[in-house]
C-alpha positions as CSV (number, residue, x, y, z in Angstrom):
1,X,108.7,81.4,77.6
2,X,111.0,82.5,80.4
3,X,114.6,83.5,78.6
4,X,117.3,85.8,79.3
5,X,115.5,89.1,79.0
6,X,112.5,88.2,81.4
7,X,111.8,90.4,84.2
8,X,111.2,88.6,87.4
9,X,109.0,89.6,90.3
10,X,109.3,87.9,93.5
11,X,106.4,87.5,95.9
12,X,107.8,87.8,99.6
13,X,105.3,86.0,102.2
14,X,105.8,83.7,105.3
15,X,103.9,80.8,104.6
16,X,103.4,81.4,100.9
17,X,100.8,78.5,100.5
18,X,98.0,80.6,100.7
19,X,98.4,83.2,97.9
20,X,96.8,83.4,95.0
21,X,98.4,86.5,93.5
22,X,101.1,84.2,91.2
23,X,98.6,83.0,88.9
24,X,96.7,86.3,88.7
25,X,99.6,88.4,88.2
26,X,100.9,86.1,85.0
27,X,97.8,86.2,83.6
28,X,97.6,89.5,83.1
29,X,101.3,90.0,82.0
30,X,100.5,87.5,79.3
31,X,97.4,89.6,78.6
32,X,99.6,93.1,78.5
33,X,102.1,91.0,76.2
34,X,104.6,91.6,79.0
35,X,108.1,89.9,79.3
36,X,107.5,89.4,83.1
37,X,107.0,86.5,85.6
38,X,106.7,86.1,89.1
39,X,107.4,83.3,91.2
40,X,106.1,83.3,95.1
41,X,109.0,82.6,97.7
42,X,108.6,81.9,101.8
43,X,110.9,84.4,103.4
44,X,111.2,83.9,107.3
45,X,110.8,87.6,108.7
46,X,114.5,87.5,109.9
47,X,115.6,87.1,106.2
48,X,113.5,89.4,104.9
49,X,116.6,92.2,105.2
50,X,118.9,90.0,103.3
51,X,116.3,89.1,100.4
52,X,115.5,92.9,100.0
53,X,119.4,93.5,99.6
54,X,120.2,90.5,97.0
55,X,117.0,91.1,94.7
56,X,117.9,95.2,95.1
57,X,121.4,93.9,93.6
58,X,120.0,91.7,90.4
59,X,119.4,93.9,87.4
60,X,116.5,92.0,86.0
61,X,114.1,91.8,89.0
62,X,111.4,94.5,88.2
63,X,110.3,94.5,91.7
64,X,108.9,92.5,94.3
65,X,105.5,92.0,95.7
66,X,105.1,91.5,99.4
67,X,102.6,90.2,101.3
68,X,101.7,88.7,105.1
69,X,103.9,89.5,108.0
70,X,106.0,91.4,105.6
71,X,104.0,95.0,104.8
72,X,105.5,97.0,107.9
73,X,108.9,95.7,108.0
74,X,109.3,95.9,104.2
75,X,108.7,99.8,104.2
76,X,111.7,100.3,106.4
77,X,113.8,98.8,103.7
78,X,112.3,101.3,100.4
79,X,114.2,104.3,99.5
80,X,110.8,106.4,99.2
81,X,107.2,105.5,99.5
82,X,104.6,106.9,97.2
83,X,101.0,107.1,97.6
84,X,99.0,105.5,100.3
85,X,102.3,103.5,100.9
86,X,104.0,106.8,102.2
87,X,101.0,107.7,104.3
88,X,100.4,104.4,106.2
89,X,104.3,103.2,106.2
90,X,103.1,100.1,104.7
91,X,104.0,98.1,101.1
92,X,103.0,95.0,99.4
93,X,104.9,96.5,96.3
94,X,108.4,97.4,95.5
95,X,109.5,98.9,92.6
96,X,113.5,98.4,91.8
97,X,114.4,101.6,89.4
98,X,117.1,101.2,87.0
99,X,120.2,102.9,89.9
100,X,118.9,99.8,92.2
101,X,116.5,101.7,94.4
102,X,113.7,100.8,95.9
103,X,110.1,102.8,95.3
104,X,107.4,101.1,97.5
105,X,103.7,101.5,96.9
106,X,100.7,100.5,98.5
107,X,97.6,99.0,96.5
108,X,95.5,97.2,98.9
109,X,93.0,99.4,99.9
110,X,92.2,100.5,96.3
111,X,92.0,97.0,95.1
112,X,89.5,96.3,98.3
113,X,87.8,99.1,97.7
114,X,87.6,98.3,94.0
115,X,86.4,94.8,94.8
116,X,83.7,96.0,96.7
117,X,82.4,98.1,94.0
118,X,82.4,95.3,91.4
119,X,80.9,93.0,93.5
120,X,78.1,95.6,93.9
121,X,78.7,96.7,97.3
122,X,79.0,100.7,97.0
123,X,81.1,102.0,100.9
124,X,80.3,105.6,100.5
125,X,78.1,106.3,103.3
126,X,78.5,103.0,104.8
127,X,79.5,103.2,108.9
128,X,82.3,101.0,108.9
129,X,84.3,99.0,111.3
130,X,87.8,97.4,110.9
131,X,89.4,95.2,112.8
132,X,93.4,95.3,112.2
133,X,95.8,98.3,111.4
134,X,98.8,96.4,110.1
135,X,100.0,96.8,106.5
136,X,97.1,95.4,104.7
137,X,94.9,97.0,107.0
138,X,96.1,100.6,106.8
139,X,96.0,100.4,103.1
140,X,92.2,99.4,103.3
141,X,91.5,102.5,105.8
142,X,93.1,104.6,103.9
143,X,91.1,103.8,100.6
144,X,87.7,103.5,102.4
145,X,88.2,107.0,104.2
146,X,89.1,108.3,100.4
147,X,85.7,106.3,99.2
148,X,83.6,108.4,101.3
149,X,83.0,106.1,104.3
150,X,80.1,107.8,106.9
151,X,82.4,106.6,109.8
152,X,85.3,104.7,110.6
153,X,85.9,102.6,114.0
154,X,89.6,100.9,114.1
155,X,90.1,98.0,116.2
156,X,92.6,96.4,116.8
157,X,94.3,93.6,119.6
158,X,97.1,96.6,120.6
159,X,95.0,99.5,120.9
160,X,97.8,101.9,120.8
161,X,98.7,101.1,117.7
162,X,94.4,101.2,116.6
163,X,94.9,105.0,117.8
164,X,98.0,105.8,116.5
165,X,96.4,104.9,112.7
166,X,93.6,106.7,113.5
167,X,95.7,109.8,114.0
168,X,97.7,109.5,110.6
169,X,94.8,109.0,109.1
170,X,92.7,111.8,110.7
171,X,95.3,114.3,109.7
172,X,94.7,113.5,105.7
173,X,91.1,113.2,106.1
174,X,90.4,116.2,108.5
175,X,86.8,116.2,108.3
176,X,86.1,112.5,108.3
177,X,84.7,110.6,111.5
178,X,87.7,108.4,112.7
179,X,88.1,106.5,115.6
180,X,89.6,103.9,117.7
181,X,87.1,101.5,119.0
182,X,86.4,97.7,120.0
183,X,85.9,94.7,117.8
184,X,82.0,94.9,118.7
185,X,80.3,94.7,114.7
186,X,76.7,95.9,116.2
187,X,75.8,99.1,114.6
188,X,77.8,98.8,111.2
189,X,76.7,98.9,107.9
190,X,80.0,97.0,106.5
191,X,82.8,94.9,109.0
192,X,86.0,94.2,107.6
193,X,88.5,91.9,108.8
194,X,92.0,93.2,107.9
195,X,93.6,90.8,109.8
196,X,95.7,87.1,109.3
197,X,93.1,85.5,111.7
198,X,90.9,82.5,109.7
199,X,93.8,82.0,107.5
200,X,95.5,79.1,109.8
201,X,92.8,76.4,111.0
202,X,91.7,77.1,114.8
203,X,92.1,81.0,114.6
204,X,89.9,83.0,116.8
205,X,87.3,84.7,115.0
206,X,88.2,88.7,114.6
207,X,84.4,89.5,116.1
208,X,81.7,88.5,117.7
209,X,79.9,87.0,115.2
210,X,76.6,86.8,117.4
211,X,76.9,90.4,117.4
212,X,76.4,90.7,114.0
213,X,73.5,92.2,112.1
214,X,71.4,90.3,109.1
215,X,72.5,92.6,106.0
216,X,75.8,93.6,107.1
217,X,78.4,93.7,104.9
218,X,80.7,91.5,106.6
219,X,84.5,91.4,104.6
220,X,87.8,89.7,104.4
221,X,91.5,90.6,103.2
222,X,91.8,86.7,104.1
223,X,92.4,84.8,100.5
224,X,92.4,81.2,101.6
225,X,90.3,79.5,102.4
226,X,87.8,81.2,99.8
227,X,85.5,81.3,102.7
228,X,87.0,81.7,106.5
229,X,85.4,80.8,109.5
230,X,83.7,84.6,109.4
231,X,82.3,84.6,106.4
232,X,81.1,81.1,106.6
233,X,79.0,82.4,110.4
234,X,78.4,85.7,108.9
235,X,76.4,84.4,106.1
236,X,74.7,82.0,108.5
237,X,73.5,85.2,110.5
238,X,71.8,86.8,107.0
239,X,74.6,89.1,106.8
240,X,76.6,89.9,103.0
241,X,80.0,88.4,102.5
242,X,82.8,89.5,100.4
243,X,85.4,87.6,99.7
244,X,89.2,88.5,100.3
245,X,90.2,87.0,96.5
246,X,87.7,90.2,94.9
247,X,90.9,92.4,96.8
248,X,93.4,90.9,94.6
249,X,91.6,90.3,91.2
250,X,91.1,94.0,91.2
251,X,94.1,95.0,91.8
252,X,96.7,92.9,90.2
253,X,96.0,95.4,87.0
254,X,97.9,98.1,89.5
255,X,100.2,95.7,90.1
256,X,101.7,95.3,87.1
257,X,101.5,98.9,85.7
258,X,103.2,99.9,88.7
259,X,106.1,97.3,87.6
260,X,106.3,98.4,83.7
């Protein structure tokens, strides 16, 4: 029952149509006994400034939750960062403190990361490539680098902006084996695709898929459809899929505790 004490979160995406995270969210508030709802809204990137301000202005919004285009720009807009958020200068969570500031964290990469695992897919060791370094992206580097990851190849369509993750990340993981690289999935153990592409219908696929090898662990941050284009040819090609809905059933748990 929604009343006058309920704490509401907003999910921030442009479309919204494809997320999932509203149903998983409530479910687990009404598991915690929680007082809290959220409600998915489509923000056009040149609003997303004047949403920010009005929900940092309305005492009983706990936070907001931010998805697609919106992890870069929304970082701009926190008055600190914590955690991966701060080192990757990307949210898809906002925090609004009691004095109306803003606390942005980042739980993407743990939630893929912890997907992986509970689908029985272990990355330490793994060489992996992946192909993206926006918000979502940088989270999932981040948290595969702190997993234990043999090697990590970043590709992305700008490769300056492939490199200039790799550097971040390189100076919080000093000893790891980080590069910039091309989209070419031959010679990985797991391929993740931490971009939008197979989310709208006649996307370009993020690889090559006839580069692909049978047993690779092939990945999405993609959450609908439940298969994309890539995972449907990957698993043609022998190769292990994992779906981008494991990413956010593990993680809405973090979620929430992050908004109590």
């Amino acid at each position: 029952m929604i009343s006058g004490k309920t704490r509401f979160v907003p999910l921030l995406a442009h479309p919204v149509h494809h997320v999932r995270t509203p149903a998983l969210f409530n479910a687990e508030c009404t598991r915690q006994e929680l007082d809290m709802v959220m409600v998915p809204l489509d923000v056009r990137p040149d609003m997303l400034e004047h949403t920010v301000a009005g929900f940092r202005a309305m005492e009983n919004v706990a936070g907001m939750v931010v998805t697609i285009p919106h992890k870069g720009s929304v970082a701009a807009l926190c008055d600190r960062k914590v955690g991966a958020a701060d080192l990757v200068g990307a949210c898809n969570i906002i925090r609004r403190e009691r004095d109306g500031s803003l606390t942005g964290g980042m739980f993407d990469g743990e939630g893929f990361v912890a997907g992986l695992r509970h689908q029985g897919f272990e990355p330490k060791g793994l060489r992996a490539l992946l192909v993206g370094a926006g918000g979502a992206a940088s989270g999932v580097a981040h948290a595969l680098l702190q997993a234990g990851v043999a090697g990590l190849t970043i590709a992305n369509r700008s490769r300056d902006k492939a490199e200039h993750l790799a550097g971040e990340l390189a100076r919080v993981f000093p000893d790891a084996r980080i590069s910039a690289g091309v989209s070419d999935p031959a010679g990985y153990d797991l391929v993740v695709n931490g971009t939008a592409l197979g989310m709208h219908e006649g996307d370009a696929l993020p690889v090559d898929v006839e580069r692909l090898e049978r047993g690779t662990i092939v990945a999405e941050v993609v959450m609908q459809p439940d298969m994309t284009p890539l995972l449907v040819a990957a698993e043609a090609r022998g190769c292990r899929v994992h779906k981008g809905t494991n990413m956010i059933e593990q993680q809405v748990r973090l979620l929430v505790d992050f908004l109590k």
